[in-house]
C-alpha positions as CSV (number, residue, x, y, z in Angstrom):
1,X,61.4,47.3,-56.8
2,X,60.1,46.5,-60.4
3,X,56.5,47.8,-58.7
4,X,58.4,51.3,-57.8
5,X,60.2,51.5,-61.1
6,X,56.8,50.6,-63.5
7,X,55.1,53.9,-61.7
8,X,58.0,56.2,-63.5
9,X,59.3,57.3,-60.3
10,X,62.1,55.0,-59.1
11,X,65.7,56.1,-58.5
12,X,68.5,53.7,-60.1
13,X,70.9,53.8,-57.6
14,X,74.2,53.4,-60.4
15,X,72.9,55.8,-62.8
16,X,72.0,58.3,-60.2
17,X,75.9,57.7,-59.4
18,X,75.4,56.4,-56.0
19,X,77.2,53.6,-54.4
20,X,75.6,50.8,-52.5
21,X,77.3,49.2,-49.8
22,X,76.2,45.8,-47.7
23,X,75.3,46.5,-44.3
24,X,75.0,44.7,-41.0
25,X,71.7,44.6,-39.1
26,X,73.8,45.9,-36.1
27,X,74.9,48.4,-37.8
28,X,71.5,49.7,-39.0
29,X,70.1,49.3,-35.8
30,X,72.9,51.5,-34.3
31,X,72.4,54.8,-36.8
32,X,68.8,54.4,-36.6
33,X,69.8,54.7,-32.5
34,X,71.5,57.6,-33.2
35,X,68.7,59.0,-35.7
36,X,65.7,59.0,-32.8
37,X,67.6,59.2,-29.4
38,X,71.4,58.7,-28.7
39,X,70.9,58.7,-25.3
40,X,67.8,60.4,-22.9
41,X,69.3,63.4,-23.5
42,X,66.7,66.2,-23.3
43,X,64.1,64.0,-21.0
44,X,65.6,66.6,-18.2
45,X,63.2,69.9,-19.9
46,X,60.3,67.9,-19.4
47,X,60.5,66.2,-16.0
48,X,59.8,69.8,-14.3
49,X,57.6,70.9,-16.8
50,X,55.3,67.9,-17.1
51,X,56.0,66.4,-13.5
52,X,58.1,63.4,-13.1
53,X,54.9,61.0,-12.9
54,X,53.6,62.3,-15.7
55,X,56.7,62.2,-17.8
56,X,57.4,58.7,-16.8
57,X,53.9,57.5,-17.9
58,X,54.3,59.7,-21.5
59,X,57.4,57.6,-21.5
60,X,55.9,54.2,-21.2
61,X,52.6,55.1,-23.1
62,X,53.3,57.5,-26.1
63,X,55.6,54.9,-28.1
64,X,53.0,53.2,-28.6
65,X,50.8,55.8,-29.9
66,X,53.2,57.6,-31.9
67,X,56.8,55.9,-31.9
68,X,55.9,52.3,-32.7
69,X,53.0,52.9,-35.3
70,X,56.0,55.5,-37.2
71,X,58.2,52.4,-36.7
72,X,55.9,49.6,-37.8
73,X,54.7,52.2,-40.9
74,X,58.4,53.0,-41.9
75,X,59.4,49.0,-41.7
76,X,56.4,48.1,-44.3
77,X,56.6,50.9,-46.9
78,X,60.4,50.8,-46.4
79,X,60.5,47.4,-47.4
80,X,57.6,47.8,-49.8
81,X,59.9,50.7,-51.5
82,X,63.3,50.8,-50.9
83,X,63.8,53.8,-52.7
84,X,66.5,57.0,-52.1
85,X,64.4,59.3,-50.6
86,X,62.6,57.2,-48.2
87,X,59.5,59.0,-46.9
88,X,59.2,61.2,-49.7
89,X,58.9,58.5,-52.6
90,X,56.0,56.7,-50.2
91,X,54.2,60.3,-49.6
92,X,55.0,60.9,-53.7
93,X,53.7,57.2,-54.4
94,X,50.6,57.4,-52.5
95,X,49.0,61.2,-53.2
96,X,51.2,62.4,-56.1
97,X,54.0,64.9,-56.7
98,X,52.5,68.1,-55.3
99,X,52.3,66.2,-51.0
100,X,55.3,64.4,-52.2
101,X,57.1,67.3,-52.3
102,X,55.3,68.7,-49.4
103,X,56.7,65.7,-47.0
104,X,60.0,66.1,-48.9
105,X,60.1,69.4,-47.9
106,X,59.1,69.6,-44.9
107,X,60.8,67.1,-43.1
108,X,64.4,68.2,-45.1
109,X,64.1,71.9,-44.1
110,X,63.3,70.7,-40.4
111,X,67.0,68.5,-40.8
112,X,68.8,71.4,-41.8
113,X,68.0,73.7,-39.4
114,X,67.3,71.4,-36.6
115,X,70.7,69.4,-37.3
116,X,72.3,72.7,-36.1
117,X,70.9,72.4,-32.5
118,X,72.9,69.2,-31.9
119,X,76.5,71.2,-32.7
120,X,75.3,74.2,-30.8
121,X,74.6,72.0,-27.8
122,X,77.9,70.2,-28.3
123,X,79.7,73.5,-28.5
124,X,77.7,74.4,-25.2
125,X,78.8,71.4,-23.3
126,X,82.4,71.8,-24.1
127,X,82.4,75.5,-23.3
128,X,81.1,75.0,-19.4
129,X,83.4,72.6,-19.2
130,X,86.6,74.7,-20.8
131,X,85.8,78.1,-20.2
132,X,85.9,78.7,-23.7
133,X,85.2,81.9,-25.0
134,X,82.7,82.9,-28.1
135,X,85.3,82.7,-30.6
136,X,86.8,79.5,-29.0
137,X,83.6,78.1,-28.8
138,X,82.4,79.0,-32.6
139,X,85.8,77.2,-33.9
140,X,84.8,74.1,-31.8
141,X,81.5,74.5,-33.8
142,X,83.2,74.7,-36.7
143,X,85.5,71.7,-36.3
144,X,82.7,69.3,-35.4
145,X,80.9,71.0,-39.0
146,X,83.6,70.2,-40.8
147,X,85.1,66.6,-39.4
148,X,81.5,65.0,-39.6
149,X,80.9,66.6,-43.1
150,X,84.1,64.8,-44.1
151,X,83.2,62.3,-42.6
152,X,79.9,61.5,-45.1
153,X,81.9,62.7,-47.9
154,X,83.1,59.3,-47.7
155,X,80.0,57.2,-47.4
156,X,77.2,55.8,-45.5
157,X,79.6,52.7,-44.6
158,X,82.3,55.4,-42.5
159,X,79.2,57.0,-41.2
160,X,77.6,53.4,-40.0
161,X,80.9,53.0,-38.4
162,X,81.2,56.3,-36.5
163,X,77.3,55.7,-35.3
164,X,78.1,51.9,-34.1
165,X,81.2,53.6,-31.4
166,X,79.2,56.5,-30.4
167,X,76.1,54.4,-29.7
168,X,78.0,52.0,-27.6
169,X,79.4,54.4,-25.9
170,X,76.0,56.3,-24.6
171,X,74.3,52.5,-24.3
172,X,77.2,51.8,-21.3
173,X,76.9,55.1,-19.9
174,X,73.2,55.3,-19.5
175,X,73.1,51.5,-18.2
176,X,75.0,52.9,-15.6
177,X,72.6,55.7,-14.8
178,X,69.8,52.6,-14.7
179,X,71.7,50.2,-12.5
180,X,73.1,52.8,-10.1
181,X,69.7,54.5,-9.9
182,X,67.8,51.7,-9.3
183,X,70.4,50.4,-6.4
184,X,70.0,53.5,-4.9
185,X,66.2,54.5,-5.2
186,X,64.6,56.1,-2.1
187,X,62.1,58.3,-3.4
188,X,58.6,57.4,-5.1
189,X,59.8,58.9,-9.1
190,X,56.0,59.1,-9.6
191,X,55.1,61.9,-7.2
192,X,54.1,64.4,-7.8
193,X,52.3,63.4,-10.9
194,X,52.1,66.9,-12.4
195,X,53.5,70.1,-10.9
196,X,51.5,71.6,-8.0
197,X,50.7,74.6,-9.6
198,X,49.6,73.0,-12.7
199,X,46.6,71.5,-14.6
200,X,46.8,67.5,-16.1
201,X,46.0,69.0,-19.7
202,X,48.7,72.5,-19.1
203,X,51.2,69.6,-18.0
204,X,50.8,67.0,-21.2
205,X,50.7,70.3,-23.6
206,X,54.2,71.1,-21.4
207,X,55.9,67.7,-21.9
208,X,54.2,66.0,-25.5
209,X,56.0,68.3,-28.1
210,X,59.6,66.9,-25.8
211,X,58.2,63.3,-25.8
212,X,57.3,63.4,-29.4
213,X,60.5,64.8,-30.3
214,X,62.3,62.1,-28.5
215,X,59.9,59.5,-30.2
216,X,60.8,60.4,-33.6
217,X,62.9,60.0,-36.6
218,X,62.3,56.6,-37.1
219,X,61.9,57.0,-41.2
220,X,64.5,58.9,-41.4
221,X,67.1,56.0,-42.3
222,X,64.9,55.3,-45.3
223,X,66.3,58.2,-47.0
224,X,69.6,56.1,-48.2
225,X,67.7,52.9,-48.4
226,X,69.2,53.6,-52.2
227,X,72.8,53.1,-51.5
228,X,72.0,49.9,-49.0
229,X,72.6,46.8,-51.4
230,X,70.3,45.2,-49.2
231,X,67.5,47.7,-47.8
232,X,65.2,44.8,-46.5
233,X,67.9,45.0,-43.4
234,X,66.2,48.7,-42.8
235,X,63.0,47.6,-41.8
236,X,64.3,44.5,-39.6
237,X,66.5,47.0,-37.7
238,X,63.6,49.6,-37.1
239,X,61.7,46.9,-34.9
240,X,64.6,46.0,-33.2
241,X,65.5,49.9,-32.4
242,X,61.6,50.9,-31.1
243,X,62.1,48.9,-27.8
244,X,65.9,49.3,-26.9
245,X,65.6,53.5,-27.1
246,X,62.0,53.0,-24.7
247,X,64.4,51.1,-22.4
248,X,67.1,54.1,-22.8
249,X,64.5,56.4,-21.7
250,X,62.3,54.9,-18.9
251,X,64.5,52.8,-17.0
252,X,67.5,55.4,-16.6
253,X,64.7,58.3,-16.1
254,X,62.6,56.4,-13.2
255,X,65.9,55.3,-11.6
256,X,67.5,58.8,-12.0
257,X,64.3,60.5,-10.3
258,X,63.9,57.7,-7.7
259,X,67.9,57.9,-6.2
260,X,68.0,61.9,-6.4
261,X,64.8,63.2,-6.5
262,X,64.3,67.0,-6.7
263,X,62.2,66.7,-9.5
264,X,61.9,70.5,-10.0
265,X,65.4,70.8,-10.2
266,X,66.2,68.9,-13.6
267,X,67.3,70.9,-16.4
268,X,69.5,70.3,-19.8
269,X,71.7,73.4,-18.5
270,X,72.3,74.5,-14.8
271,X,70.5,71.5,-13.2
272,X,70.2,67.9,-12.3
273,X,70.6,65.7,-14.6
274,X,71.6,61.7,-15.7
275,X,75.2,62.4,-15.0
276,X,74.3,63.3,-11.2
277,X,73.2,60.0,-11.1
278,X,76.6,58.2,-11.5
279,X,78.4,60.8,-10.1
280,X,76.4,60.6,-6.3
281,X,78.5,57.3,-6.1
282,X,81.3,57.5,-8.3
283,X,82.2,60.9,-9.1
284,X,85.2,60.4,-11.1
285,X,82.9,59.9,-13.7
286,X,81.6,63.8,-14.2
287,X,83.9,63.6,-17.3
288,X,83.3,60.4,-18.7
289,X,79.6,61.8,-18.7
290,X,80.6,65.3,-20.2
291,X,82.3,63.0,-23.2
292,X,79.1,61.1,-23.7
293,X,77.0,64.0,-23.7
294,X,79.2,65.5,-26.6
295,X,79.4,62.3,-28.5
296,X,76.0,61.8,-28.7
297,X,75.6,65.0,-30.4
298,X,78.0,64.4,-32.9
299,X,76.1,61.1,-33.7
300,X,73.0,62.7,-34.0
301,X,74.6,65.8,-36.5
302,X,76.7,62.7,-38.1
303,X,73.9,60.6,-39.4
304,X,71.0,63.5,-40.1
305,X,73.9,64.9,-42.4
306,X,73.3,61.6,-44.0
307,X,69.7,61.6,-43.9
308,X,68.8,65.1,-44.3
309,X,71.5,66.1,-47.6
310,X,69.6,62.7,-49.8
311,X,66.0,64.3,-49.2
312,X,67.3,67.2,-51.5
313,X,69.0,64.8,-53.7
314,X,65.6,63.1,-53.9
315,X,63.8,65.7,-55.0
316,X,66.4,66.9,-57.5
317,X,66.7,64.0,-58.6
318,X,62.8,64.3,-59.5
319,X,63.5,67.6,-61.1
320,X,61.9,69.9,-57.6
321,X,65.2,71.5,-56.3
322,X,68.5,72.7,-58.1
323,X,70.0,69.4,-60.4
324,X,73.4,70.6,-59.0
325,X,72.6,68.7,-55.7
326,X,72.1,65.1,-57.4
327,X,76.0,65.1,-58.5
328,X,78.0,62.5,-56.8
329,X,81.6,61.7,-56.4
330,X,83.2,59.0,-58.3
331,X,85.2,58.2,-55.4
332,X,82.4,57.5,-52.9
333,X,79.2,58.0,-55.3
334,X,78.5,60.1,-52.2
335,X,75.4,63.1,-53.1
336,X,78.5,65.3,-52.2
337,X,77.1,69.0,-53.2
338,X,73.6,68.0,-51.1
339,X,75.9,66.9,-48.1
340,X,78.6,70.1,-48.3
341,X,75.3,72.1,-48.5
342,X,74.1,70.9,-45.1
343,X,77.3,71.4,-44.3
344,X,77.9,75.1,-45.1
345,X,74.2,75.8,-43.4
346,X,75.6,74.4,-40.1
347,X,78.8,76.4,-40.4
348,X,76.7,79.6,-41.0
349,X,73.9,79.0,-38.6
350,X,75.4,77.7,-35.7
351,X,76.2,81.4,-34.8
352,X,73.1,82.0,-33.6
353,X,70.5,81.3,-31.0
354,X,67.6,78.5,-31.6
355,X,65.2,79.3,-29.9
356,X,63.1,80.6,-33.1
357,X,64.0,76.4,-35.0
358,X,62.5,74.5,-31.9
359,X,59.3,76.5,-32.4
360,X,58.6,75.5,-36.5
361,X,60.3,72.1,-35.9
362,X,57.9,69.8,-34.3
363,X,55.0,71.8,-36.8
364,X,57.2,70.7,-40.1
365,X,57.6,67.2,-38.2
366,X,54.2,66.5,-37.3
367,X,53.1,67.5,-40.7
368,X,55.3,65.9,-42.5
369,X,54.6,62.2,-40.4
370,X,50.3,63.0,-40.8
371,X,51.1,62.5,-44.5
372,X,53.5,59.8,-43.8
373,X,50.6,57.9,-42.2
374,X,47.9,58.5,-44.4
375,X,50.2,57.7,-47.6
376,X,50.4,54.2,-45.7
377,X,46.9,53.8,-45.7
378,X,46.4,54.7,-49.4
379,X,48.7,52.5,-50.4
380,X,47.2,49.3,-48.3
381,X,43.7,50.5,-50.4
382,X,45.1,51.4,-53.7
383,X,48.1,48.6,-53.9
384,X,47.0,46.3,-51.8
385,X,48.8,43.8,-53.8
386,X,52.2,45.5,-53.3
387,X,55.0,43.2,-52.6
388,X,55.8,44.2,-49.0
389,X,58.6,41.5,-48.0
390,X,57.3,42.7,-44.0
391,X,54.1,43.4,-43.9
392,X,52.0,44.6,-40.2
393,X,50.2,41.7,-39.4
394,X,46.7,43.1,-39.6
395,X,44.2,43.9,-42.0
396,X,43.5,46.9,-43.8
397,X,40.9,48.3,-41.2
398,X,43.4,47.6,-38.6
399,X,46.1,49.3,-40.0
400,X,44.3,52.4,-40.6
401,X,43.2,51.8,-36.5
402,X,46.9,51.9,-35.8
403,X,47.6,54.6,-37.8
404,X,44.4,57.1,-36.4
405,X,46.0,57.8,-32.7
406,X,49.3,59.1,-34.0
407,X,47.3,61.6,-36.7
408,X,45.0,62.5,-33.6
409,X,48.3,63.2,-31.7
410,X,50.0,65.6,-34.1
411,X,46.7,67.1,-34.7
412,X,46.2,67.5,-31.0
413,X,50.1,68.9,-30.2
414,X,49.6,71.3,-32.8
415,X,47.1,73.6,-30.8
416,X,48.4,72.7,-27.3
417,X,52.5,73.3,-28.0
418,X,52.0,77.1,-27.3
419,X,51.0,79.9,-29.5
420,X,54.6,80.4,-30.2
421,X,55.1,77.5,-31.5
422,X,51.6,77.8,-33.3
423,X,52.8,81.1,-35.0
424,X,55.9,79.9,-36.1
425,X,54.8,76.3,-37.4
426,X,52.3,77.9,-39.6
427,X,54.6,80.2,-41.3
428,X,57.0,77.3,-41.8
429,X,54.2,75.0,-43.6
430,X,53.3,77.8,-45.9
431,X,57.1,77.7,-47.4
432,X,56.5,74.2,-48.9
433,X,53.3,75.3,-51.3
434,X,55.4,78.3,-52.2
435,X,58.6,76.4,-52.8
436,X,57.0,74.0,-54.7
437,X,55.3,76.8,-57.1
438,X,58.8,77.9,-57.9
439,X,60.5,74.7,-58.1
440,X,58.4,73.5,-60.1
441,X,58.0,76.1,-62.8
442,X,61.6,76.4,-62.9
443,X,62.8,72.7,-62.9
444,X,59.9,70.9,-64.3
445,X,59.1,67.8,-62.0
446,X,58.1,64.4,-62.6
447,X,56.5,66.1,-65.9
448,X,60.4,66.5,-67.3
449,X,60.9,63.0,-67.1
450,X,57.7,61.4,-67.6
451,X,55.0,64.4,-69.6
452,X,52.6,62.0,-70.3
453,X,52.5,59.9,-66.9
454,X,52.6,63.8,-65.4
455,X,51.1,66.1,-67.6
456,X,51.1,69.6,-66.8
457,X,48.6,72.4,-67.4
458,X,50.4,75.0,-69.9
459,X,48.0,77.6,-68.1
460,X,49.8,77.4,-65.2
461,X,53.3,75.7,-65.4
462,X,52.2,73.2,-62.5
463,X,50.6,69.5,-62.6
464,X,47.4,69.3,-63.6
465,X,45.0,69.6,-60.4
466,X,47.7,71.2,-58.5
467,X,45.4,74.3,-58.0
468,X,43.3,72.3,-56.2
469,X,45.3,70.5,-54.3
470,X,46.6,74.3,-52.9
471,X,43.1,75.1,-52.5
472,X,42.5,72.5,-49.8
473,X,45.5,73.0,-48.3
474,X,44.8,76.3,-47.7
475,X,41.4,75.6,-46.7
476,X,42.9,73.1,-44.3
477,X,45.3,75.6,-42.5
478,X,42.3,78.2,-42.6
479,X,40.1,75.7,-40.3
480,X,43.1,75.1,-38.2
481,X,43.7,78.8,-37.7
482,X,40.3,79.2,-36.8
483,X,40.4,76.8,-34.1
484,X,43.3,78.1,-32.6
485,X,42.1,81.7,-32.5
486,X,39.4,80.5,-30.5
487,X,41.3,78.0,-28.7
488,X,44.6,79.6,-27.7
489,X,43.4,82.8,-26.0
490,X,41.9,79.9,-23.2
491,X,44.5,77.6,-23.2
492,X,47.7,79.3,-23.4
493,X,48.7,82.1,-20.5
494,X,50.2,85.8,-21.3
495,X,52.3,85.4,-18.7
496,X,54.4,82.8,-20.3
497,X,55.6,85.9,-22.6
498,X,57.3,89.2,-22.6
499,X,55.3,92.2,-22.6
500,X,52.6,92.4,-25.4
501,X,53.8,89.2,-27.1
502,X,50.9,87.1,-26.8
503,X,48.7,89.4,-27.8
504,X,50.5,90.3,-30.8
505,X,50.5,86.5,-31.1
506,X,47.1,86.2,-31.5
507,X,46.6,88.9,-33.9
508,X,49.3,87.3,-35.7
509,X,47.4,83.8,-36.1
510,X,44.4,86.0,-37.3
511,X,46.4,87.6,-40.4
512,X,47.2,84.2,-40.8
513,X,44.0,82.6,-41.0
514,X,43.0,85.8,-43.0
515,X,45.9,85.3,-45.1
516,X,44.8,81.5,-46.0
517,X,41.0,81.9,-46.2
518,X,42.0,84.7,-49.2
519,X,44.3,82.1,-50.5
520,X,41.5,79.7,-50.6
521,X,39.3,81.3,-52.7
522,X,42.2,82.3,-55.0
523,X,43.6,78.8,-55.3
524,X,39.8,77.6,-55.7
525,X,38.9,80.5,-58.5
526,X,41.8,80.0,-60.3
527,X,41.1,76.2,-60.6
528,X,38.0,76.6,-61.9
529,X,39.0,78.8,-64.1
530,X,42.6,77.3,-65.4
531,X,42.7,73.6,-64.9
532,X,41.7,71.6,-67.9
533,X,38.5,70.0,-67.0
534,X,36.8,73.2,-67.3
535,X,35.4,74.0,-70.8
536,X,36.7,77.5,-71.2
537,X,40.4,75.8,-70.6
538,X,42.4,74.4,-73.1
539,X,43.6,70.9,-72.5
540,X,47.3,70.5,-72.3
């Protein structure tokens, strides 16, 4: 910690008004649980459009290509820099306050909107069970909104609590599904490997954005690691927590598809799923399953209000969003205004249909863990000699080998998700440049606190070399637009859309490219033009 707090950019837990609070291994091990899977929940979408084979082997195989390098890269910098604001303090760390905020960013905006799915869902389950109608249904919304908000208005100790019963509860329940599946199995889960009517690559494109999405969220517990008297438990509970959710997911899946089969037939909503499983030989236990299902939303919107309201409070705290959102109660030294704000999104949001979040989630993700990964490696180069209480037990060279497949996976999922997804992901990245212009001409940043650590160009009202930083970015999403307007057209099918929509697609991710090649040259202009190194610019 002494490291973190001689680079300027440390948060003191008591002055920020936070309140630390011992917590049990167990305990950590069950929120991250609840954090990156509470339960297989969502493994039924990609069975039919992967192929039960093929899902099963993405199952056993992408962990550790993406899951487990995420796990072992959050467990070193995590206990390297146990910081409040987790992932966004290593990203800050290792490339500096402009991709700082960018992870920040990205990965806090994907929270808020995505934590919404897991009450809509909730809401969803309850009404097929109930009948309810839309207004009986939005007031169930509203009361699961409100009780878990409460909830972390109290602290992460009451929300540590909650996550321990919940996970317990879907642990049990999906054992169940394991042993009664396997005891029963009389079909091969494996076949067919893919769909019929479907291509190997169509299939993995089909199921990787699901598997990768059940495979994350590992750093996000390192967002409160500030108000943990003792964060080295976060690390230690994150290697414990990689292997029991890959259990939760393979063995319940290949014993579900071997005892029921009709592998085609699995769906989140109208179809097969785990709860059939149980219910083929004790069918009293429909509603024990229904109860599960719910619960395990409400752990997952119960500790991402947790996660997601202290990655604003991080970068307010850093002087990047509104300082309103750093005050904390006396009570609970809870970030209260960050949490009701998470809060008041889901009450507003949950009104409406998601279609539109799933398809600029996984980009903001994705992006958000490339930097995540490549900070790591800076830092093993830069500050090799960083205290890192667990450190991966490999050399430099290796570590950067364990951190390549996961970048090559994100990189790959981006063009193969759909040009939907494409579309929408790209739009969604753009927001965190633009933000960050804003913010940071309004608030200040790390310049505020530290001017001559961060100096700032008086040119521009951003850090010095920020221009160029945009420049490259925008020359990055300029190649990547590029590829996938040559790309897509081949890959993707226009049937998969309504009328017209993939072609307006495609001409959309044009303008795009368009849109950031002209940015490029802006952002590149302006540098040389306006950043301080140049001799017609003043220096600051």
């Amino acid at each position: 910690m002494a490291e973190a707090e001689a680079t300027g950019l440390a948060i003191d837990p008591a002055q920020a008004g936070l309140r630390q609070h011992h917590m049990k291994t167990s305990t950590i091990v069950f929120m991250i649980f609840c954090l990156c899977a509470a339960g297989a929940y969502g493994i039924e979408e990609m069975i039919p459009k992967a192929g039960p084979g093929l899902t099963l082997v993405m199952l056993m195989v992408l962990p550790f290509f993406w899951s487990i390098p995420m796990g072992l890269v959050a467990a070193e910098l995590g206990s390297a820099i146990p910081q409040e604001g987790g992932y966004y303090k290593w990203v800050q760390r290792a490339c500096g306050e402009f991709w700082g905020f960018q992870a920040g960013w990205w990965r806090t905006i994907s929270i808020y909107f995505d934590n919404t799915i897991y009450v809509v869902l909730a809401g969803s389950y309850l009404a097929n069970v109930a009948d309810l109608s839309d207004a009986q249904e939005y007031a169930v919304k509203a009361a699961i909104v409100i009780f878990f908000t409460y909830i972390n208005l109290r602290g992460i100790r009451d929300v540590g609590v909650v996550s321990t019963v919940i996970s317990i509860l879907v642990m049990v329940a999906f054992a169940m599904v394991a042993v009664i599946g396997f005891a029963n199995w009389n079909t091969n889960p494996f076949v067919p490997f893919v769909p019929p009517d479907a291509t190997l690559l169509a299939s993995v494109g089909s199921g990787i954005a699901i598997g990768m999405w059940m495979y994350s969220g590992y750093e996000s517990m390192s967002t409160v690691a500030g108000e943990i008297s003792n964060p080295q438990v976060i690390p230690r509970a994150t290697l414990i927590s990689v292997p029991l959710i890959m259990v939760t997911y393979i063995l319940p899946t290949m014993g579900g598809l071997a005892s029921i089969g009709h592998w085609d037939q699995w769906a989140t909503e109208g179809g097969l799923s785990y709860s059939d499983v149980v219910t083929q030989v004790l069918p009293a236990f429909g509603i024990f399953f229904v109860v599960v299902a719910v619960s395990a939303q409400f752990s997952i919107f119960n500790t991402y209000i947790a996660s997601g309201s202290r990655g604003f409070f991080a970068l307010a705290e850093d002087n990047l969003a509104p300082r309103l959102l750093v005050r904390c109660s006396k009570k609970h030294g809870v970030p209260y205004v960050a949490v009701l704000s998470l809060g008041i999104f889901s009450l507003i949001a949950c009104m409406f249909s998601f279609s539109v979040i799933v398809v600029v989630d996984m980009m903001l993700l994705m992006s958000a863990y490339a930097l995540i990964f490549i900070s790591a490696c800076i830092l093993r180069v830069k500050e090799a000699g960083l205290p890192r209480p667990f450190r991966v037990p490999v050399g430099t060279a290796g570590f950067i080998a364990i951190c390549t497949p996961p970048l090559l996976i994100a990189f790959l999922a981006l063009f193969i998700n759909g040009t939907n997804y494409f579309v929408g992901g790209m739009i969604a990245i753009v927001t965190g440049p633009v933000m960050y212009f804003i913010f940071k001409r309004t608030y200040g940043g790390l310049t505020k606190a530290h001017p001559t650590k961060h100096p700032v160009n008086p040119r521009t009202g951003l850090a010095v070399g920020d221009l160029k930083r945009m420049s490259w970015m925008f020359a990055g999403l300029t190649a990547i637009g590029v590829i996938a307007t040559l790309f897509l057209p081949w890959f993707d099918a226009p049937e998969n859309y309504i009328d017209g929509l993939f072609e307006f697609m495609i001409e959309s991710i044009r303008w795009i490219t368009l849109a950031s090649g002209l940015l490029t040259l802006l952002t590149a202009f302006c540098a040389y033009r306006m950043e301080p190194h140049h001799p017609t610019a003043k220096s600051p």
